[in-house]
N, C-alpha and C positions, 0 to 999 in steps of 0.2 A: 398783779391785777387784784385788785379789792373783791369783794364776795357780793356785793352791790350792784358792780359793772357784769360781771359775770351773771348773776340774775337776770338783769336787763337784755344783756345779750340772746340770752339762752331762751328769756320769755320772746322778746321780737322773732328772736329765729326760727321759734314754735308756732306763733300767730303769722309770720310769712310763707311759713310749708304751709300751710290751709290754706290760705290765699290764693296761692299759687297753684296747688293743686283746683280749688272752685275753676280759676282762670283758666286753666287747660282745659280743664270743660266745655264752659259758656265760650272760649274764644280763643283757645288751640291751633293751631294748622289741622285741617282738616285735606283728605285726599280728593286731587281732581279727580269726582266721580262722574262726571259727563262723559267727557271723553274716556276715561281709563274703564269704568264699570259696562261700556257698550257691550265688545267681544263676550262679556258673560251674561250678560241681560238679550243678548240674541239667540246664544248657547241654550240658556236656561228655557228660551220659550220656542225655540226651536219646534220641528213635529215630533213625536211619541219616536218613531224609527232612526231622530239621530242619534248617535252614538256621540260617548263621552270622549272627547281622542286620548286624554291622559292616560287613561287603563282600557284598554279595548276589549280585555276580557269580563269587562263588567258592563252593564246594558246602559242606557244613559237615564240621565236620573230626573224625580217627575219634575211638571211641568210648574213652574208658579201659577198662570194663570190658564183657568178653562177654556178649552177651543171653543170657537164658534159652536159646534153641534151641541158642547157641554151646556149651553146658557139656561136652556128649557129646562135641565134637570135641574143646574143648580135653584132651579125656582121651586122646584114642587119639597124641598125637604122638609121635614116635621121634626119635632124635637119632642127628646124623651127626656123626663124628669128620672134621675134618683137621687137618692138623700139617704146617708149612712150617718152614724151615731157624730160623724167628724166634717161629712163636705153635704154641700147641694149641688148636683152638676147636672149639667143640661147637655147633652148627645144627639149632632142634627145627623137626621138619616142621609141626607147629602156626604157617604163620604165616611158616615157614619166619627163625626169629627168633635170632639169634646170642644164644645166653642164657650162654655161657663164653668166656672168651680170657684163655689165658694167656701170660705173657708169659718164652720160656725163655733170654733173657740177663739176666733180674731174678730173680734168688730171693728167696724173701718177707725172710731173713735169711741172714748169713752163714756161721751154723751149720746151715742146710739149704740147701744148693744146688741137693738136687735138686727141690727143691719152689719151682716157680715162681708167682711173684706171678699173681692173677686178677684182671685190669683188668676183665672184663665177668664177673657173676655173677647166679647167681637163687636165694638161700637163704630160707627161710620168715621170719627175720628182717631181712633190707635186699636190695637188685638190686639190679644197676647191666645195661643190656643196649641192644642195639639193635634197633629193630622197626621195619616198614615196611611197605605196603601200596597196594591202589589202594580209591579207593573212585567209583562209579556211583550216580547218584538212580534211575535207571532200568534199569539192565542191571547185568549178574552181576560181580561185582569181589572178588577175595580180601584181605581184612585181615590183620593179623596174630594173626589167630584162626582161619584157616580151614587146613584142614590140606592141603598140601601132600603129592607123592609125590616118591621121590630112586632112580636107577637104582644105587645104591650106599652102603653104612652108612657105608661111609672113603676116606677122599682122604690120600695124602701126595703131596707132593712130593719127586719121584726124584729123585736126581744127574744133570745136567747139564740139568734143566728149570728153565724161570726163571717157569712163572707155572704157576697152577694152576687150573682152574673148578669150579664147584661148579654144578650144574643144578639146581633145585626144579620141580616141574611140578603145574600146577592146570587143572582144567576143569570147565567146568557149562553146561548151555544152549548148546551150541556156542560158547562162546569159551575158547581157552585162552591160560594165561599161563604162561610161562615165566621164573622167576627165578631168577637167574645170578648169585655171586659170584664173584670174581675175585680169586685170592690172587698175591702175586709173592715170589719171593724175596731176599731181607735186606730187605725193607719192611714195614711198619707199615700202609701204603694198601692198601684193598680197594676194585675196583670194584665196582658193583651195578647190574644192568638187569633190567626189567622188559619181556620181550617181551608184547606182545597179538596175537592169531591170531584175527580175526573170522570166527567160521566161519559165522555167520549170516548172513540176506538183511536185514539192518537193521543201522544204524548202530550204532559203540558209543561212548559218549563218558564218560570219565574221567580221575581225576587219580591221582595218586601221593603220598602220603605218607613222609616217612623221619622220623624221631625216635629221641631217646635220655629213657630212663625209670631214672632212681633213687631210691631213697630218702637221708634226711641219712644221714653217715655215723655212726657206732655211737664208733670210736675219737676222741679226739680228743688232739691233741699240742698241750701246755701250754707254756705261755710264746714259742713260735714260730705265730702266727699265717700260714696261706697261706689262700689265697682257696679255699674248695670250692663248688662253684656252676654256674650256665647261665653261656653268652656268643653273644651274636649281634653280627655283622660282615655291613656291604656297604657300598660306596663312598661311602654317604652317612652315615651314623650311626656308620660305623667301631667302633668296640670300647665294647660297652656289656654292661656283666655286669646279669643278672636272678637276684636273690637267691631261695631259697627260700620267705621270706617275700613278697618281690614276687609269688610267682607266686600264691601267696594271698590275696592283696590285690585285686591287678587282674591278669587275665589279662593277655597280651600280645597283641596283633593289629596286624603290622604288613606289607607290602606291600614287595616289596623285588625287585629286578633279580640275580641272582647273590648268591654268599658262604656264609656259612652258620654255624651253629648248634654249640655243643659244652657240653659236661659237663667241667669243671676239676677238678681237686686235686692236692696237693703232687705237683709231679714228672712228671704223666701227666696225660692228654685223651683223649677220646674224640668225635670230631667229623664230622660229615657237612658233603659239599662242597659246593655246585649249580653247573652250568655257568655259565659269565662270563655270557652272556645270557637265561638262565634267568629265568622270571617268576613269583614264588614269594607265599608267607603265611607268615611266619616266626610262631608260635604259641607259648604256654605250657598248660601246664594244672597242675593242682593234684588229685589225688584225695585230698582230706579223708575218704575214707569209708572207703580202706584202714586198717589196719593192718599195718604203720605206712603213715603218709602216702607218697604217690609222687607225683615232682616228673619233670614232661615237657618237653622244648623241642624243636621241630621247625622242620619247611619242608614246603609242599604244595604242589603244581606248579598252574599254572589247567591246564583239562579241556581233557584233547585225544582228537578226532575221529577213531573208526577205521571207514574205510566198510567194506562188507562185502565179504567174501574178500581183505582188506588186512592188514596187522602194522603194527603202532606200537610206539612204544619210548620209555622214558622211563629214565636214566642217570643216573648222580651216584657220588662218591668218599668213601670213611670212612674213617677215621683214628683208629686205637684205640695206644697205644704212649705211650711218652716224649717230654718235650717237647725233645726233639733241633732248637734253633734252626735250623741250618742247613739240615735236612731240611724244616721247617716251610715256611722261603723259600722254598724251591723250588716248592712242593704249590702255597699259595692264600697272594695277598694279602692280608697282618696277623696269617695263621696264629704267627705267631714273637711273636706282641704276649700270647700265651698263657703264655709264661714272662714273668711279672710284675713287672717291674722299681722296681715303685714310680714314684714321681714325678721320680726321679733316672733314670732310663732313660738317658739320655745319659752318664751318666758309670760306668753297671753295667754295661750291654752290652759296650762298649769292654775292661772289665775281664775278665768273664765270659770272652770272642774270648780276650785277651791270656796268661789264665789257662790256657786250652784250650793254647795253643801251645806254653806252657812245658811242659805236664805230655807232649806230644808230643817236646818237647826231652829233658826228662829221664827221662820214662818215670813219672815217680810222681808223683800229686796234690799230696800231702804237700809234697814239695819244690817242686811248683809255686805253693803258698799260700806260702812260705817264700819265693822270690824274686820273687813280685808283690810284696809285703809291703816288701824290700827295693827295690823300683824303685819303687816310692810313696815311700818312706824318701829317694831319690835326688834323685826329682822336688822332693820339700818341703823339701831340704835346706836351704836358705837361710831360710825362714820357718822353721823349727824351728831353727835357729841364733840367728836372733832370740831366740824367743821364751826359750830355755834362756838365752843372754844375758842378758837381763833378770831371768830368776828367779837366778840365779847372783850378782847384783848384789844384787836385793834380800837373799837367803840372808849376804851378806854386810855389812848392815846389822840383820841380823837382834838383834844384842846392844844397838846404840843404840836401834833401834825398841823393845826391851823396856823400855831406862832412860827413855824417853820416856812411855811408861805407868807406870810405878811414879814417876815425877816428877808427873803431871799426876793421875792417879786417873780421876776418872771427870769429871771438865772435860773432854770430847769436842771442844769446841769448839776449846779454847786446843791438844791434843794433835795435831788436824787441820793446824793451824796450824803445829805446829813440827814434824810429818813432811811437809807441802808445803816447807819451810826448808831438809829433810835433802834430800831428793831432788831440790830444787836444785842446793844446796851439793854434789853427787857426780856430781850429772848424770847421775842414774837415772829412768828414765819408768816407772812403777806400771801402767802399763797396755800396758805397751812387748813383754806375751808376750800380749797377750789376742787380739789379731787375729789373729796364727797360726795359735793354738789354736783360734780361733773357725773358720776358713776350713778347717782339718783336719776337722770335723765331718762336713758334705756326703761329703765323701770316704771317711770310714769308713762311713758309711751306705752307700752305695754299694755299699761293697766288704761290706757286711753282705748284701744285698740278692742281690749278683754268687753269692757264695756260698752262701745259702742258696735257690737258685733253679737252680742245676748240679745237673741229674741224674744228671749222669758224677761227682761226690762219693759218690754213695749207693755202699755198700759200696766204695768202693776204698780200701783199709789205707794204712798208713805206722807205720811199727817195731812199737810193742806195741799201735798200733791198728788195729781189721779193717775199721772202719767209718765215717769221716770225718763220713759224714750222719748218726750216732749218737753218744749220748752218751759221756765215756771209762770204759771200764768199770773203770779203777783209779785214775779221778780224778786222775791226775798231773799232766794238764796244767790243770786248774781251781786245783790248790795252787801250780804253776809258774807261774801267772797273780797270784794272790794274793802270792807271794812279791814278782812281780817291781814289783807296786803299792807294795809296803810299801819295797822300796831305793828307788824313783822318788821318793815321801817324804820321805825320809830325805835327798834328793839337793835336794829343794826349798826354800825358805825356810818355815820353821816358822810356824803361826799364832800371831799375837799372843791373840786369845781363847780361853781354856782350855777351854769346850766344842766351840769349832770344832777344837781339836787333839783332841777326845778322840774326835770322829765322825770326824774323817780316820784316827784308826788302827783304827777298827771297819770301814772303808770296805773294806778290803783281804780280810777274814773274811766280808762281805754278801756281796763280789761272787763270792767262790770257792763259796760254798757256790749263788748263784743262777745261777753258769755252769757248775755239776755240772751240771745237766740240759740244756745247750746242746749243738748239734751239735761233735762235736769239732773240724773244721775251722775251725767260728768261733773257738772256744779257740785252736787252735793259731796263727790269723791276730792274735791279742790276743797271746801271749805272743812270737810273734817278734817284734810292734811294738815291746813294751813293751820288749824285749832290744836291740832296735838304738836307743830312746829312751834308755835306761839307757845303753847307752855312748858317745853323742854329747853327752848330757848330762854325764857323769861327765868327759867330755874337756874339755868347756867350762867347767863349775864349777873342776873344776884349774885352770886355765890363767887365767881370770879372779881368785881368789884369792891365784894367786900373782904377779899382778900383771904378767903377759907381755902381757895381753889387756885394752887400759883402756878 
């Protein structure tokens, strides 16, 4: 097989996993959720006193939507502003339930700066938000429906404070509860407790709920596939995503010691933590009856014992922000397994790290995709030496290969025969560029993967572009791309069959016009390949034709 076909292949077969992957998207099998989602969407809103039948020794878990009596409170809730050095979030005393968080080093775009990205929302048309809760079979427990009081409308954090709290206060029946957020500064991690103050002469016993509730999202970006969705982690089941439709299907009920639970999409997470020895019911729910649908994945603590005139306390960590790898490390175990490496993980990450340091070296992304690109280039020097070798050889049999077919015609067999004769007689191997090329593939994928999974990409410029993680807005590097296919071509051994030549020179005009809508960084990571390809091969085709290099 020629180095040409093998190209062509290898390119279609790259641009149809994308394809295919969008397609499973937009128009997948999807699960019958009418009928199959009922059984859990009656469970789910069921009264407070059913039980969950799965685990009977854990209480059943809360409710998606407010009873009847709830409707009045949910109307009277108020919202508290704070604003730390890193987010603005809005806290509605209903529930006491983070329904905003913005996030003020992300602007939604480049041309609005001051308008920062909203990782947690609650608009009439999709959420995304975090709610939490205690709930009691027997004694008085606040949901995330029950409205809370707050000793103050706003919170910032002052200069030279490094954390900030946030109080909600509940009571009824003699017991009050006290819920406390905890903001820090330049972080993303919010604590969360749940005090109990048993003011009664009897027991109180319950558990705690934390969950994240959204709906699918509304936008979706074409030809770049990232995962949006749930993900649950603990020590034993480690990193397993529950799709959308999973959660419509079969609910989840599963039993778990620490880890925890989060909400994915391009670039950002939103996640609650539970203590390492923590004993928990990792949960999905599915509400089929909103409009639009809302998708839930949580954790519920087992019930704990508050004797009377005692306090209990139940605690856990959330993580609303960027999926900043490094940070991720640190928080919780497999936290980082969230920026999604593909199956090549071993050879993205690596990349990713290596990427980061240059861009610290130079100061700009840009040139940091530019000298990965050449240290890949460095590393496969010798196999791309090959492989240009070989096409430089055949390119230079290229005129006998032709007299061989206009001799033989369409006797395939007898022609087979006398180019096996040729590439003896020259001591040429036909297949002497394909392994190279083959073994560069994993690698580019990799470094496709590495790059479109860096959050530190999104808006950061390099010359006439603003936006790395966008597409280029004057196309120059998508036609600088196409250009530099059509000399690589030009540089290779010509096909012997005249409709494989006629698709290799349309091959250069597909790929420009389907990588206009690519992140620019990827562009620009193709076009410097193809630049240092083009001159390592332009060096070696000279030098073997002029017969320096036998």
């Amino acid at each position: 097989m020629d180095n040409t076909r093998l190209f062509l292949y290898a390119a279609l077969a790259f641009v149809s996993l994308l394809i295919w992957e969008q397609w499973q998207v937009d128009y997948g099998p999807k699960p019958a959720a009418t009928e199959q989602s009922q059984p859990a969407a009656t469970a789910a809103n069921g009264s407070a006193a059913q039980k969950a039948g799965d685990l009977p020794e854990l209480e059943s878990l809360p409710q998606e939507e407010p009873a009847a009596q709830d409707q009045q409170a949910a109307a009277s809730g108020e919202l508290i502003r704070v604003e730390t050095d890193v987010v603005e979030v809005m806290i509605d005393t209903r529930g006491g339930v983070i329904e905003s968080l913005k996030l003020k080093k992300y602007p939604v775009d480049v041309d609005h700066p001051d308008q920062y990205l909203e990782l947690l929302y609650k608009r009439p048309e999709e959420i995304h938000v975090l709610q939490n809760g205690l709930r009691s079979a027997d004694a008085p427990a606040p949901t995330h429906y029950d409205v809370f009081s707050a000793p103050q409308s706003e919170y910032r954090l002052a200069e030279g404070q490094d954390e900030l709290r946030v109080p909600l206060r509940w009571e009824k029946d003699g017991i009050e509860v006290i819920k406390t957020y905890v903001f820090h500064r330049g972080d993303y991690l919010v604590d969360l407790k749940h005090q109990v103050n048993n003011k009664t002469d009897r027991e109180w016993k319950g558990s705690e709920y934390r969950q994240i509730s959204r709906t699918k999202p509304i936008k979706k970006t074409r030809f770049l596939y990232t995962y949006t969705g749930a993900v649950v982690y603990n020590d034993e089941i480690k990193y397993k995503k529950v799709k959308f439709g999973d959660m419509e299907d079969e609910p989840l009920r599963l039993e778990s010691v620490g880890g925890w639970v989060a909400m994915l999409q391009h670039y950002f997470l939103s996640t609650v933590i539970a203590k390492p020895e923590e004993k928990l019911l990792f949960y999905t729910l599915a509400n089929t009856r909103s409009n639009p649908r809302i998708y839930t994945v949580g954790m519920k603590t087992r019930p704990v014992t508050v004797a009377p005139g005692q306090t209990g306390e139940f605690s856990s960590e959330m993580f609303v922000g960027p999926k900043l790898v490094n940070r991720l490390e640190e928080i919780s175990p497999g936290l980082e397994l969230t920026v999604d490496y593909g199956v090549l993980t071993f050879l993205s990450k690596p990349m990713a790290w290596y990427m980061a340091w240059l861009d610290r070296l130079v100061g700009n992304w840009g040139l940091a995709i530019i000298l990965l690109t050449l240290t890949v280039k460095l590393l496969l020097f010798k196999l791309s030496e090959t492989s240009y070798k070989s096409m430089a050889r055949m390119r230079k049999l290229t005129p006998r290969l032709k007299a061989l077919k206009e001799r033989y015609g369409d006797d395939r067999q007898r022609m087979n025969q006398a180019m096996m004769e040729l590439y003896k007689e020259e001591k040429v191997n036909p297949m002497g560029g394909c392994l190279p090329m083959v073994i560069q593939v994993p690698i580019f994928l990799a470094l496709y993967w590495s790059l479109l999974e860096n959050v530190e990409l999104r808006q950061a410029s390099f010359l006439w572009i603003r936006d790395l993680s966008a597409m280029d807005p004057y196309y120059i590097l998508p036609i600088l791309m196409g250009a530099s296919m059509l000399i690589q071509q030009k540089l290779n051994p010509a096909p012997t069959d005249p409709m494989q030549a006629k698709v290799m020179m349309v091959l250069p005009l597909v790929f420009s016009v389907f990588f206009a809508f690519f992140p620019a960084g990827l562009v620009l990571y193709w076009v410097a390949n193809n630049s240092l390809s083009i001159a390592q091969q332009w060096i070696i085709t000279r030098r073997i034709e002029s017969g320096e290099d036998k």
